[in-house]
N, C-alpha and C positions, 0 to 999 in steps of 0.2 A: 770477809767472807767471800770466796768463791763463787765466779756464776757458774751456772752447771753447766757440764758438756754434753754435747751432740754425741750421745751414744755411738753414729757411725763418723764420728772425728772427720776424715777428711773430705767424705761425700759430702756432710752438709758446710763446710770449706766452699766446694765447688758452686754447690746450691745458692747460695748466698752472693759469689760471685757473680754469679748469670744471674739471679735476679737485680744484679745491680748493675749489671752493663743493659739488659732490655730496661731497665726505668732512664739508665742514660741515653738512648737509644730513643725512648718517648718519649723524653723530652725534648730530644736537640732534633725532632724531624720538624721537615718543611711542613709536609702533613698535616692533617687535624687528625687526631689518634682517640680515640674515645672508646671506653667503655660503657655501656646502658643495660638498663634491668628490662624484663617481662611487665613492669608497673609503667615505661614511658619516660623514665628520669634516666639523665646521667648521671653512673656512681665513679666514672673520671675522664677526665679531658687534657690534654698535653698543652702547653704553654701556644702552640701556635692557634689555638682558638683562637686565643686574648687577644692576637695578635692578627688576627684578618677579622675578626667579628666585633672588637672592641670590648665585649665583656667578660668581668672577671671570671675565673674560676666559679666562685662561689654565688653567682649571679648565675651561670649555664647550669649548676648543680639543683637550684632552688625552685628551677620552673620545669614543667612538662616540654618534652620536646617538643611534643608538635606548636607550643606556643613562640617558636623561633619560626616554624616555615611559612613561607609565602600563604596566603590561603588559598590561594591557586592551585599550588601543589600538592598542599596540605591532604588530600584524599588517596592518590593515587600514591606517597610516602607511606602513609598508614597501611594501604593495600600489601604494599609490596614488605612491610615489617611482617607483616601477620604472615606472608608468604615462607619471610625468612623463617621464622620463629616453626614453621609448619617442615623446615628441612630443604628449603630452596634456598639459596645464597645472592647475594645480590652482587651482581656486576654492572657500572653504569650507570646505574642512576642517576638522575640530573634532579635536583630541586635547588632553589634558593633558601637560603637564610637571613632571615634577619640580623643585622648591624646595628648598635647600639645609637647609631647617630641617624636612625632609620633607614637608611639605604639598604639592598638589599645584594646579598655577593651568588653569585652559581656555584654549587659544589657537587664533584662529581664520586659517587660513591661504590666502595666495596664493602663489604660486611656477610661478617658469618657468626652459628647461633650454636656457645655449647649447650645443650641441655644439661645436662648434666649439674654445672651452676646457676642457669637459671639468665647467661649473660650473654650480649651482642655487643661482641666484637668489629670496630668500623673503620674504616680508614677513609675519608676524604680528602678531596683536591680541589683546590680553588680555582674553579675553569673558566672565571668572571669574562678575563677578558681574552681567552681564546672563543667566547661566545662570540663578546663583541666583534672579533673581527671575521667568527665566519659570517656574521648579520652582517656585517659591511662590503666582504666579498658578494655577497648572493646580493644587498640593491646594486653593486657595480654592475654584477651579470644582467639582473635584469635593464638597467639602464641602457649598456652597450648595446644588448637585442634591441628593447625598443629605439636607439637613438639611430641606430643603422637602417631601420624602415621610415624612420621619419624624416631622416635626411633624404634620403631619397623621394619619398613623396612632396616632401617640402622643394627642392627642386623645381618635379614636374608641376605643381602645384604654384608655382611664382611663377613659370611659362605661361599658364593660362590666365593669372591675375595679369600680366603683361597684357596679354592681349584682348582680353577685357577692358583692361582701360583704356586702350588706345580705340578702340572700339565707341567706346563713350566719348573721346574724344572728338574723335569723327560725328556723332548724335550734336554735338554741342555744335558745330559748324551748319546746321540746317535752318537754322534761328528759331529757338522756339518761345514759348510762351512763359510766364515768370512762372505757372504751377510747375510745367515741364521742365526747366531749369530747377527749380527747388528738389524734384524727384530726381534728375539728375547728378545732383550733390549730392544726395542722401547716396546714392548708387556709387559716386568714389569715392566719398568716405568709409563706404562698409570696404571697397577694394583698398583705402589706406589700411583700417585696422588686420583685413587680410594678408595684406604683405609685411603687416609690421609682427605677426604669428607668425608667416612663413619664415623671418628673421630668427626668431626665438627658435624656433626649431630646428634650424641650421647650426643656430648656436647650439642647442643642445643636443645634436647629433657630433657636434665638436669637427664640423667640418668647416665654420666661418674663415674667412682667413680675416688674419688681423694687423691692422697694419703698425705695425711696433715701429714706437720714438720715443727718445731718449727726452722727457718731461718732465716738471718740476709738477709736481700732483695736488700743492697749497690749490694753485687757484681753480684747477679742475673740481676740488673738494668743496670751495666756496661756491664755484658756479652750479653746480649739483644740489647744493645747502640753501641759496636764493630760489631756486626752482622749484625744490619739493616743498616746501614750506611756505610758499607763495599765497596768500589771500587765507592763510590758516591762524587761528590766536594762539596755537599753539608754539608756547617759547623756542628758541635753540638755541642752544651755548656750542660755539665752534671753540676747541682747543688745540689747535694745528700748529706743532712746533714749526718756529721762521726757522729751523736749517734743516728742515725736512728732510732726506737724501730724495734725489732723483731715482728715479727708476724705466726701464725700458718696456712700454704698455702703448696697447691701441687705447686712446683717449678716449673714444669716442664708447669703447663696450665697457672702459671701466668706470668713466662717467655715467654711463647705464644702472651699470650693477650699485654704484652709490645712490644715485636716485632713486633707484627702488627700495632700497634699503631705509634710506632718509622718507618715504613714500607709507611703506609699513608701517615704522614709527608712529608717523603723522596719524595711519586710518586709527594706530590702538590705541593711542593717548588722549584723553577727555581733554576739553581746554584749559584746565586747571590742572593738569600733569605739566611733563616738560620733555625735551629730547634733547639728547647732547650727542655730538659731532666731534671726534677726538682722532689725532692723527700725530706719531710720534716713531721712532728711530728704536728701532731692538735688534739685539744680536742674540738670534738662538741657539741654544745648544742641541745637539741633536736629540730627537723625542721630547721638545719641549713644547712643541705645538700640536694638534689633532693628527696633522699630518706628516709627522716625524720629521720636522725641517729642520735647518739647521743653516745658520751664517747669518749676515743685515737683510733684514728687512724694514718696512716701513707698515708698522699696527695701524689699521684703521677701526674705530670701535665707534658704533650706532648703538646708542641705549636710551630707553624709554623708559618712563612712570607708566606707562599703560596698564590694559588688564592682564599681559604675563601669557603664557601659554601653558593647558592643563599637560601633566607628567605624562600621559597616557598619551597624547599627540604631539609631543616635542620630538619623539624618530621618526616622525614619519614626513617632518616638514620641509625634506626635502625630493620628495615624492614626486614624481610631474603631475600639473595639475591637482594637488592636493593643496587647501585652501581651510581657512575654518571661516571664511566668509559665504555668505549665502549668497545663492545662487542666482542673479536679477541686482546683485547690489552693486556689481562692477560690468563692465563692457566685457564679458566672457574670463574665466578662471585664470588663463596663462599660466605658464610655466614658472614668474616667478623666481622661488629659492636655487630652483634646479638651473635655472640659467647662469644665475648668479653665480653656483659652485660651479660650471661648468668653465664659466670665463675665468674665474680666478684659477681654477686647475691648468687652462693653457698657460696660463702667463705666470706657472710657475709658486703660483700659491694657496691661498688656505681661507674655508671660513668655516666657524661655529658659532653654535647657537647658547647662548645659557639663560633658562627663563623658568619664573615661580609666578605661579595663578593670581592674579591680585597687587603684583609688586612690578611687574612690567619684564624687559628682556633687553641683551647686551646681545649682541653679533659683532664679531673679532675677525676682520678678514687680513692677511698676512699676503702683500706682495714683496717680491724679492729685489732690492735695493741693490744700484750698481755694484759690481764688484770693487770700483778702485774709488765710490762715493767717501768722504767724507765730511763730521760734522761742519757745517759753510752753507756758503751760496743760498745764506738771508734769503726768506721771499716775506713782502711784506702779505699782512692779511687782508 
């Protein structure tokens, strides 16, 4: 038996063909291509959902959309449907979606409403990570601002700590009394902790100079590891490969930026945690690291059993001055993380942060290992 013919033969020929190149077409885009009802459901989705959101097909078809968006977003998405659906079209929209593995991606949207069937038509772009990096342009900007006034204050600001203490020096030459002496220590010790801020600031205005030498990093990494861990019951396991590569570094700022590292650690792990000190040889490939590096380096990795840091306060920890300690429980806030990324930036390298609330936190800092280093030159531990 015969199937029956398309009374206009060759039109619906054509008809069938074009709707088989636009479902090729919806299928092989980069895009999320979606079709949705007036009810809040999608009635279809193109393969690159499954493929940036992790869930199936028939996983996007079964639930209400708005139980994919951020909740954040979730009001001002709704607003701007009802807008569509009323004959305004949407251009740009920015909201998040939900990821099957919980994370959450930015997608930037277009969408228009036939009435006529009753359907919204959408096209989205996964703008995840041109977010991330205008958020990491804008703290550069603001960093550069603030660190250009604070170099400079920081400056004027040690001329007068200068002469301050030489001032005091002079008081001390009059002989005085042991109360009078006592208040006078307390008086350079606040001018030490003042000049050792003014430091920090200079480093983080990235004006310090530094004085770079060709160093084997094992025992600067020990002596930083004895220090911050000193008088603490808190464990540390050092795992510092013996043919480390050398690398060309001011000792003295990158033994800094370890110390405080190894120092964090120490304040957020109970004494039944532990903290591990790990230092090994990689060769990156380019955009293998946060900072798009590439060639030998030497991995340094600071990680902790501690309390972890909450998801909501992990971008901003490298903040100046921004601290999740209270305020009276240290010798003033510091600078901190920001110094730290500051020095490793001069010298050519890299750190991040990776941490979950309750399970502690790793920090990865990446210096750049001599050019003609190889695996050698044993240092004992």
């Amino acid at each position: 038996m015969s199937s029956p013919q398309c009374p206009l033969g060759s039109e619906c020929s054509r008809v069938s063909l074009a709707e088989a190149d636009l479902n090729r077409l919806f299928n092989l885009s980069l895009d999320l291509l979606c079709l949705a009802g007036t009810d809040g459901y999608f009635k279809r989705v193109n393969p690159s959902w499954s493929r940036v959101l992790g869930w199936s097909e028939a996983e996007l078809l079964a639930r209400p959309v708005h139980e994919f968006m951020h909740p954040d977003d979730r009001e001002r998405t709704l607003k701007a449907r009802e807008a569509l659906i009323a004959g305004e079209p949407v251009r740009g929209l920015e909201n998040r979606y939900l990821c099957k593995d919980g994370t959450y991606r930015w997608l930037s949207w277009q969408s228009s409403f036939a009435p006529e069937t009753g359907t919204v038509f959408a096209v989205a772009r996964d703008v995840t990570e041109r977010r991330r990096l205008d958020e990491e342009r804008l703290v550069v900007s603001k960093l550069e601002a603030t660190g250009i006034m604070a170099g400079g204050v920081a400056h004027d600001f040690n001329n007068l700590l200068a002469g301050m203490l030489l001032s005091l020096e002079m008081v001390n030459l009059l002989g005085l009394t042991s109360e009078q002496e006592r208040y006078l220590r307390k008086a350079t010790q606040a001018i030490d902790a003042a000049k050792a801020l003014t430091w920090q600031l200079i480093m983080f205005a990235d004006r310090g100079s530094a004085a770079l030498e060709i160093c084997d990093l094992a025992p600067l990494l020990h002596a930083a590891a004895d220090e911050a861990l000193q008088g603490t019951a808190v464990p540390l396991a050092c795992e510092i490969a013996t043919d480390l590569w050398r690398a060309e570094v001011d000792a003295s700022q990158i033994g800094k930026v370890i110390h405080a590292l190894l120092m964090n650690a120490r304040e957020a792990t109970p004494d039944s945690g532990s903290v591990k000190l790990r230092a090994e040889n990689i060769v990156l490939d380019s955009g293998a690291a946060p900072e798009r590096l590439s060639g030998k380096y030497v991995r340094i990795t600071v990680s902790d059993t501690g309390t972890g840091i909450a998801p909501e306060i992990l971008p901003k920890i490298f903040d100046p001055y921004f601290s999740t300690k209270r305020r009276g429980d240290q010798k003033g806030m510091g600078l901190g993380l920001t110094i730290c990324r500051s020095i490793l930036r001069r010298h050519g390298g890299s750190i991040s942060v990776e941490s979950r609330l309750g399970e502690g936190t790793t920090v990865v800092c990446h210096l750049p290992a001599l050019r003609d280093e190889r695996a050698g030159n044993p240092v004992p531990p």
